[in-house]
C-alpha positions, 0 to 999 in steps of 0.5 A: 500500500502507498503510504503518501496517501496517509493524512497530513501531520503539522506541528504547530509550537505556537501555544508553548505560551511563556514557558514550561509549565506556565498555563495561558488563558486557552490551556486553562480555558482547556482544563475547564472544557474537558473537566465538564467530560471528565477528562484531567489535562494538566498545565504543562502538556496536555492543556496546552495540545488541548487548547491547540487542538479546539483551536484548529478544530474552531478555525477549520470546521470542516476537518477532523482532529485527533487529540490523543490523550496519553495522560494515564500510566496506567494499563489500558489494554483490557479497554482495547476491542479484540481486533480494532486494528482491523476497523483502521484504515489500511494505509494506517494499518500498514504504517503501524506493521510497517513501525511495528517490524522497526 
């Protein structure tokens, strides 16, 4: 499979805010927005790739955004469907083997 036809990833460092660990005006309005679903984002990391992420999805109605929140050390595995590998798409699909075999 052609791996080009993957979507586009961007980086974007525009919302380190002042510094680390510092919070802006959009992390905590983060914090807030996804307490109320019961979600915890934190300051540093997390609030902040939140706010980036409401941000863009506010500016560019039409796209879709992954937020993935990997703020948990905890296993998680047992809370994976058998199989959801399967129900990707396949050019991701073949990334994942690809960096899998790595």
């Amino acid at each position: 499979a052609c791996l080009s036809k993957l979507p586009k990833i961007t980086l974007n460092n525009h919302y380190y805010g002042k510094g680390y660990g510092l919070s802006t005006q959009a992390s905590n309005s983060a914090i807030e927005l996804f307490a109320s679903h019961d979600i915890t984002l934190e300051s540093t990391y997390t609030a902040k790739a939140a706010a980036a992420l409401l941000s863009h999805s506010r500016q560019q109605p039409d796209k879709r955004f992954l937020y993935w929140h990997t703020f948990n050390s905890g296993d998680t595995s047992a809370l994976i469907k058998p199989n959801i590998d399967e129900q990707l798409p396949s050019a991701l699909q073949d990334l994942i083997a690809t960096q899998s075999k790595q």
